[in-house]
C-alpha positions as CSV (number, residue, x, y, z in Angstrom):
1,X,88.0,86.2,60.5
2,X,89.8,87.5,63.4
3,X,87.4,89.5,65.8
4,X,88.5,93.1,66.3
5,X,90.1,93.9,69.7
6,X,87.7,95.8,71.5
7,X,89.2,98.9,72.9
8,X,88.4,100.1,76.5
9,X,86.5,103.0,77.4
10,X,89.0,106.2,78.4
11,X,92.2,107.6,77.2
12,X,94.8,105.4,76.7
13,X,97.7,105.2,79.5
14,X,100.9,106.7,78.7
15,X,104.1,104.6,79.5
16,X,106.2,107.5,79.7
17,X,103.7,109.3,81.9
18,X,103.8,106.8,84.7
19,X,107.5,106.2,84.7
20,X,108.1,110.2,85.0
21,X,105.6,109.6,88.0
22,X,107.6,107.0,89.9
23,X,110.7,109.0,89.1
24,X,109.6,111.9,90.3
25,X,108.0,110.4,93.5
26,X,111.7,108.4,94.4
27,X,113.1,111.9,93.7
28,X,110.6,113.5,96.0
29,X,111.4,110.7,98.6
30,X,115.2,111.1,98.7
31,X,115.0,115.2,98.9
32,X,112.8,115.2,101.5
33,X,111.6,112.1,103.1
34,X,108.1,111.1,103.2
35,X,106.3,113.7,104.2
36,X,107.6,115.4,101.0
37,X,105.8,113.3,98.5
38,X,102.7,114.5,98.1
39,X,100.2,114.6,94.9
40,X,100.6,117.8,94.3
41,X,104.4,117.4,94.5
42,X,104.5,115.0,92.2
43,X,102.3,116.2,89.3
44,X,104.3,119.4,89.6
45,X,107.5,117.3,89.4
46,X,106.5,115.0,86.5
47,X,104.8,117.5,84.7
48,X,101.8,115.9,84.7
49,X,98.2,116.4,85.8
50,X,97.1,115.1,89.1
51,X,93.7,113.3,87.3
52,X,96.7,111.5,85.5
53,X,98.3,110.0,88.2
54,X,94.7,109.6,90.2
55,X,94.1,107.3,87.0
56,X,97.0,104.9,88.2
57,X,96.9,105.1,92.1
58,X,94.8,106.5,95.0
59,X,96.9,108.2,96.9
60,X,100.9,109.4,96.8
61,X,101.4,106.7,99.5
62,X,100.5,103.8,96.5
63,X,102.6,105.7,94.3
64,X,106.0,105.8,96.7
65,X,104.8,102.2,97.4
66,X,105.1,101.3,93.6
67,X,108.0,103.4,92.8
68,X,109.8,101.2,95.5
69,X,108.8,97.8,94.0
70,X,110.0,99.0,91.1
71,X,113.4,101.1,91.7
72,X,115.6,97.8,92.6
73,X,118.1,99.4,95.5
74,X,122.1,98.9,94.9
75,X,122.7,96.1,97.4
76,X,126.7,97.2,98.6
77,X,129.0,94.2,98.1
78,X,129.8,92.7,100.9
79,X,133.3,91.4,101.9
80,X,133.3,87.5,102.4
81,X,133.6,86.1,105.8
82,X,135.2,82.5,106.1
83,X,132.6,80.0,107.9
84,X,131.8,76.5,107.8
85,X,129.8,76.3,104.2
86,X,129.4,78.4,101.1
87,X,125.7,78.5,102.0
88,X,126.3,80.0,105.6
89,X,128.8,82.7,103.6
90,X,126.0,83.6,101.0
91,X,123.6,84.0,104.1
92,X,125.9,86.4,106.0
93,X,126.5,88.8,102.8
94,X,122.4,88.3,102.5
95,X,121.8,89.7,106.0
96,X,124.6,92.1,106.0
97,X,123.6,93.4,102.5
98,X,119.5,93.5,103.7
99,X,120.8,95.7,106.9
100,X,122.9,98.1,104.5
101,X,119.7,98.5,102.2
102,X,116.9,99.6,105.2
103,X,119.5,101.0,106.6
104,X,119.1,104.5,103.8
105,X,116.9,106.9,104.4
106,X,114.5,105.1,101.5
107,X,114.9,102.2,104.3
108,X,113.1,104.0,106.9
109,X,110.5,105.3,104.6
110,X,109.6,101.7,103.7
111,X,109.3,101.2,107.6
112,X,107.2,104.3,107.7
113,X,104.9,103.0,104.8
114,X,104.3,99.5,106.2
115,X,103.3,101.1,109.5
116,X,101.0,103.4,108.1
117,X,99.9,101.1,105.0
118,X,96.2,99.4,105.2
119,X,97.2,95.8,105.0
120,X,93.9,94.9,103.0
121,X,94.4,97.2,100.1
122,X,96.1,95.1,96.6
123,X,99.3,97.6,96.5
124,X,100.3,97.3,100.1
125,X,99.8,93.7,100.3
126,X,102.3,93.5,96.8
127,X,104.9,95.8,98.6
128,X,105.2,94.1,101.7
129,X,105.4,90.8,99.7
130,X,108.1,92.2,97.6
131,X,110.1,94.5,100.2
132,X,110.0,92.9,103.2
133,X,109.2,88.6,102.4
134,X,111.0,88.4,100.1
135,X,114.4,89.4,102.1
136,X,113.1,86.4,104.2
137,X,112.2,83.7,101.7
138,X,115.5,84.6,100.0
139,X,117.1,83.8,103.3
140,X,115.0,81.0,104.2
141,X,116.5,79.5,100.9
142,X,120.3,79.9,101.8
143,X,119.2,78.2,105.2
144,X,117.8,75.3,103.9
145,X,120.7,74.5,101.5
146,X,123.2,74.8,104.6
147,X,121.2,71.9,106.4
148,X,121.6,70.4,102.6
149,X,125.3,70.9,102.8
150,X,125.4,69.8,106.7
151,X,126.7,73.0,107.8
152,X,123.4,73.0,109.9
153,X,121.1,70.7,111.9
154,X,118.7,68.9,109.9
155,X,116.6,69.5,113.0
156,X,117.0,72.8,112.7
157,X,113.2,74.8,111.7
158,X,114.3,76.7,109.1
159,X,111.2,78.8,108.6
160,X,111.5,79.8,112.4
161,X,115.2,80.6,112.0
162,X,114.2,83.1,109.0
163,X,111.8,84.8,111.4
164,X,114.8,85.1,114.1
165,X,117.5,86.0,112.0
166,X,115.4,88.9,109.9
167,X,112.5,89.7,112.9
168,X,115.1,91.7,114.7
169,X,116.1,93.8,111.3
170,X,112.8,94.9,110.8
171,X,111.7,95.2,114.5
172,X,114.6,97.7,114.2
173,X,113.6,99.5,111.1
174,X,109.9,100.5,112.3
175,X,110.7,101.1,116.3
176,X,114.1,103.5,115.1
177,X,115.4,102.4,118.5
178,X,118.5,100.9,117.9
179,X,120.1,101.3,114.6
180,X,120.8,99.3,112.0
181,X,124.4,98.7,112.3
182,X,125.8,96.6,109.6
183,X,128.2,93.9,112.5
184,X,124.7,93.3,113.2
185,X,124.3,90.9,110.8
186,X,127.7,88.9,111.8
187,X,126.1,89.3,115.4
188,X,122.6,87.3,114.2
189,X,124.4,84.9,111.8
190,X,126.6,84.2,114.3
191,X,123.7,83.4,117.1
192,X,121.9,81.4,114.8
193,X,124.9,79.1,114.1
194,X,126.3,78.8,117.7
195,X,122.3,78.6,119.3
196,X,122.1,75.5,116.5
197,X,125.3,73.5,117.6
198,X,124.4,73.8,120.8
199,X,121.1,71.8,120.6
């Protein structure tokens, strides 16, 4: 006999309920920044109670954190740009396309969350892993399959030339002191490839 499912203490959690939340908290983000997404904000928004959304996250900084990993941003195609390998191409419309996405106001509230973010808590740890690495790793990818196809040094330290070709995109987003221009990513691709040939 199949043993009952014990169910756990506390009212169930409503699907509908939390995606209302993370709507209304991108919604709250886009209107008015940061500083506009508040708890009570966003129970008033979602039509909710705020013990409802206290029952998902601590604060409106984990919700704005979730509603990010979660609302996938419209990368902007990218017009090609004729190099020496399909990889190399993939990796300029990469950077190019990771400048364009930071580059929105929901770009500088991610830098503003990381800033502010304890690094120890689960949530913030996810969102940085998600946001922000995973530009990287997806980067560090295209740059190991251009030493693959010979368009690079196999000398070349790939997991060094991630953090120099992406470092200065987010140095950028949380200093605000130069912006994020998209020729900047023809600028770094085009370092990276002329820094490599010349070793």
């Amino acid at each position: 006999m199949t043993p009952t499912p014990q169910r756990k203490p506390g009212r169930p959690r409503s699907k509908k309920a939390r995606q209302r939340i993370l709507a209304a908290a991108i919604e709250l983000l886009e209107q008015g920044g940061l500083a506009a997404v508040t708890m009570e904000a966003i129970a008033k928004h979602a039509e909710v109670g705020k013990p409802t959304i206290y029952r998902y996250w601590a604060n409106a900084q984990a919700v704005v954190m979730t509603a990010l990993m979660e609302a996938q941003p419209e990368v902007p195609e990218v017009p090609e740009v004729a190099d020496s390998g399909p990889s190399l191409r993939r990796l300029r419309q990469h950077v190019k396309a990771t400048l364009a996405v930071f580059a929105t106001r929901r770009g500088r509230s991610t830098a503003i969350l990381i800033a502010a973010a304890d690094a120890t808590t689960e949530v913030a740890k996810a969102f940085r892993n998600h946001v922000i690495l995973k530009s990287r790793s997806d980067g560090k990818d295209l740059l190991d399959q251009a030493v693959v196809e010979g368009a690079l040094s196999p000398e070349l330290d790939t997991e060094l030339a991630a953090d120099l070709l992406y470092g200065p995109i987010f140095f950028r987003m949380l200093l605000g002191h130069q912006p994020l221009d998209p020729s900047m990513g023809d600028a770094l691709v085009d370092h990276l490839i002329a820094a490599n040939q010349a070793t």
